[in-house]
C-alpha positions as CSV (number, residue, x, y, z in Angstrom):
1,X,-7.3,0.1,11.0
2,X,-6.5,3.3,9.0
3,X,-8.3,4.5,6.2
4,X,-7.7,6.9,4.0
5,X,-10.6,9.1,4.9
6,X,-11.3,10.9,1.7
7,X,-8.1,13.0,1.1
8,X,-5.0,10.4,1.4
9,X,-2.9,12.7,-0.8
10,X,-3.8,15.5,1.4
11,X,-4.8,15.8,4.9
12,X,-7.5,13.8,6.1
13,X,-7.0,10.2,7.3
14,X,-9.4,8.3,9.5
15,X,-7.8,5.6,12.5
16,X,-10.4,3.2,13.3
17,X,-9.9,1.0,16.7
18,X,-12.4,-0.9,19.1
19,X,-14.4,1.4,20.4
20,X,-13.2,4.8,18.9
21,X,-12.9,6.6,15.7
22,X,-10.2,9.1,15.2
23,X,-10.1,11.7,12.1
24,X,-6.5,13.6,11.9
25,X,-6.7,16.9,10.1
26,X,-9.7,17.5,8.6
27,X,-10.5,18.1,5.5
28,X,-11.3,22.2,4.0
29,X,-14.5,23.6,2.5
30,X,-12.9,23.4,-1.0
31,X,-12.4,19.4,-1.0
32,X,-15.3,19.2,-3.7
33,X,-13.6,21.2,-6.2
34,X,-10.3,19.3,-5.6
35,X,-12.4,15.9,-6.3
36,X,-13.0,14.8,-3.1
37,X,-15.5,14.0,-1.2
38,X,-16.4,14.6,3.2
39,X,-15.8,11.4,4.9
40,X,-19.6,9.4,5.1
41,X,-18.7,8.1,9.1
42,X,-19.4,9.1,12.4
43,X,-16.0,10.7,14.1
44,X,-15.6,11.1,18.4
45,X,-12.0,12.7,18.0
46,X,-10.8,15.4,15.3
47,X,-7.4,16.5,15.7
48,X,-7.1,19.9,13.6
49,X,-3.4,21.3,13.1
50,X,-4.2,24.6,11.5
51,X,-7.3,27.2,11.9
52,X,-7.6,27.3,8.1
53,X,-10.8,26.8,5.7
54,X,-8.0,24.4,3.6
55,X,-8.2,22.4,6.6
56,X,-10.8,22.6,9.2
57,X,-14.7,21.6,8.4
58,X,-15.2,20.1,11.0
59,X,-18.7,21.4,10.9
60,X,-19.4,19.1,7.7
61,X,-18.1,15.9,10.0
62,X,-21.3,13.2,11.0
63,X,-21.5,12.9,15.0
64,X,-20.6,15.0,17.4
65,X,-16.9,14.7,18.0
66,X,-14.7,16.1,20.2
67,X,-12.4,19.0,18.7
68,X,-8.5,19.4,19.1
69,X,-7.1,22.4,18.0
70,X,-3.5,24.2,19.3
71,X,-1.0,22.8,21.5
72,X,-1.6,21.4,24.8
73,X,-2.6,18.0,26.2
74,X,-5.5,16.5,26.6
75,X,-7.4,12.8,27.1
76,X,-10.1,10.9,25.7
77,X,-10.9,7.8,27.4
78,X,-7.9,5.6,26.7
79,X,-6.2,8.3,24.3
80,X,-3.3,10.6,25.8
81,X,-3.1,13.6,22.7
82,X,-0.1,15.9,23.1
83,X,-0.7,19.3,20.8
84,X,3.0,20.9,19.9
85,X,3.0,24.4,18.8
86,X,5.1,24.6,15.5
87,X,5.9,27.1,12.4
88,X,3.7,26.9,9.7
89,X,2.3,29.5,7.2
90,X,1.1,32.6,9.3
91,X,-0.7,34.1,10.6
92,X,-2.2,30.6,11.2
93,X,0.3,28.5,13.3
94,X,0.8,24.7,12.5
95,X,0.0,22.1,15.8
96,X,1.7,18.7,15.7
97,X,-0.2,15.9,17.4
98,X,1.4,13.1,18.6
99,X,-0.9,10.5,20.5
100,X,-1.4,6.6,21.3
101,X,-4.2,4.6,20.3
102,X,-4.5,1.2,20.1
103,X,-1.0,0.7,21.2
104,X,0.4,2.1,18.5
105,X,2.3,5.8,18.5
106,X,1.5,8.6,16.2
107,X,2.6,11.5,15.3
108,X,1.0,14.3,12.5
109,X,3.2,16.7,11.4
110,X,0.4,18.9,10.1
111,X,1.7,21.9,7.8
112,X,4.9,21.8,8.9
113,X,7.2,24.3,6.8
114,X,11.0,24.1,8.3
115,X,13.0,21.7,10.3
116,X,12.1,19.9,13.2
117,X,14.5,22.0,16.3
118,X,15.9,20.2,19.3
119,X,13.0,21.2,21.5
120,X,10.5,19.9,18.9
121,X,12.6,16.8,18.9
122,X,12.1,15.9,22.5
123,X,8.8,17.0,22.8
124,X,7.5,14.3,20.2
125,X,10.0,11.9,22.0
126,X,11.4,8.6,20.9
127,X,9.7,5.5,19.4
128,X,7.0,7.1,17.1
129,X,5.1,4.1,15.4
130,X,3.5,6.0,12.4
131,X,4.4,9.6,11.0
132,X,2.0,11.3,9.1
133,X,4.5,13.5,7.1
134,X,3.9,16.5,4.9
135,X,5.9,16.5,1.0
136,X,4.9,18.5,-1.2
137,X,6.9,21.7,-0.6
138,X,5.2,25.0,-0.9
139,X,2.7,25.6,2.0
140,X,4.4,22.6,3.6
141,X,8.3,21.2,3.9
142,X,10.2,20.4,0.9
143,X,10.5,16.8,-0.3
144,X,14.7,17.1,1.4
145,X,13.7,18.8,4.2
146,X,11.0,16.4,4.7
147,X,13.6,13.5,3.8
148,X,15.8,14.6,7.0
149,X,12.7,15.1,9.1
150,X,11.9,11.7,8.2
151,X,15.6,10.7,9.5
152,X,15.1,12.3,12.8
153,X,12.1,11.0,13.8
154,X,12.7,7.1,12.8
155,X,9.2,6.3,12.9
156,X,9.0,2.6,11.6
157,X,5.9,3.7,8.9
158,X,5.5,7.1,7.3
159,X,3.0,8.0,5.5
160,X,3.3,10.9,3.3
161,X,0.9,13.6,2.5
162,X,0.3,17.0,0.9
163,X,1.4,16.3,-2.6
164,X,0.0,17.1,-6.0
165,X,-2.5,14.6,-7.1
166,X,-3.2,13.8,-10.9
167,X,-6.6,15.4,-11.3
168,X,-5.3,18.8,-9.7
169,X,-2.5,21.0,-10.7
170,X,-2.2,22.3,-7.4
171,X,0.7,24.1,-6.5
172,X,2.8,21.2,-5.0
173,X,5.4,18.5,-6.3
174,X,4.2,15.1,-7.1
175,X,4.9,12.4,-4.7
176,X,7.8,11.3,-6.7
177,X,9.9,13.8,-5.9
178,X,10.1,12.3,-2.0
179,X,10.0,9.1,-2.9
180,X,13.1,9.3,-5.6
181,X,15.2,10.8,-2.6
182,X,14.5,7.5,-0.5
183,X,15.3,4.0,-0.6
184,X,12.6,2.9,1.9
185,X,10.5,0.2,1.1
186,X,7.1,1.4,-0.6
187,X,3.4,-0.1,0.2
188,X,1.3,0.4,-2.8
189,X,-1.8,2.7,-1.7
190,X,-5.1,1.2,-0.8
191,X,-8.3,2.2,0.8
192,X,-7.1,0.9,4.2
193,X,-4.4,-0.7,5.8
194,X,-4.3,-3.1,8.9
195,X,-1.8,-2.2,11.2
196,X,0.1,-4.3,13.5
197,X,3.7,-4.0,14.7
198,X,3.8,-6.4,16.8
């Protein structure tokens, strides 16, 4: 099951399986003044893509989870996690994550600000089941360039994310402007979806 953990138009989403709870890119210290609340669950995995107070409060997470931050691989339990150094805004650098749980492929794009290279390309390989994709231009890639990274990756359910939301005039572009330059097939948001591609 994934959930949108408290920040669905940002950067925090919780993947909940058997035995294991996963949080991908938690949320910042400011989430309260943006109108969001700190997920109210017990994590054991946090992947964190960027060394930024925007993005990693991990200290304000319930349990005691395991931290990922940077490239590099690593294992928990069942769960192979490949960290991919990438650009993003310096001087903190931007980690993909690409992992599978529960038989399913992901891959997090975190604050991704350019194009996706040929070495990125083989290094988050084929077959990706879910792509957690940034939008919103500024910090992160443009809605086109996020359109062709999209393309490359063929993942066969994207879900986008750090985009302006309505109660915030942050500085990003609505979700609208990715969605106008696609012609994919659009779930309407919920609090959690079920997830089987079987």
């Amino acid at each position: 099951r994934l959930r949108r953990a408290a920040a669905g138009a940002h950067r925090c989403w919780l993947l909940q399986g058997l035995r294991r709870a996963l949080a991908a890119w938690a949320l910042g210290r400011q989430a309260p003044s943006l109108g969001y609340g700190y997920p109210n669950v017990a994590v054991d995995l946090v992947l964190v893509s960027r060394a930024h107070m925007a993005h990693n409060a991990i200290s304000l997470l319930k349990g005691s989870p395991a931290v990922f931050m940077g490239a590099g691989e690593r294992r928990v339990g069942r769960i192979h996690i490949l960290g991919i150094a990438a650009s993003g805004e310096k001087p903190e650098l931007n980690t993909i994550f690409v992992w599978r749980y529960q038989g399913l492929r992901f891959c997090h794009l975190g604050a991704l600000r350019g194009r996706l290279d040929a070495s990125l390309k083989d290094l988050i390989g084929p077959e990706v089941d879910i792509l957690f994709l940034p939008v919103g231009g500024n910090e992160y890639v443009s809605p086109e360039v996020a359109t062709q990274v999209m393309h490359d990756i063929a993942p066969k359910l994207t879900i986008p994310m750090g985009f302006r939301v309505p109660h915030k005039n942050l500085e990003l572009l609505p979700l609208s402007e990715f969605l106008n330059k696609n012609s994919v097939p659009v779930i309407e948001p919920q609090d959690s979806y079920d997830l089987d591609f079987r």
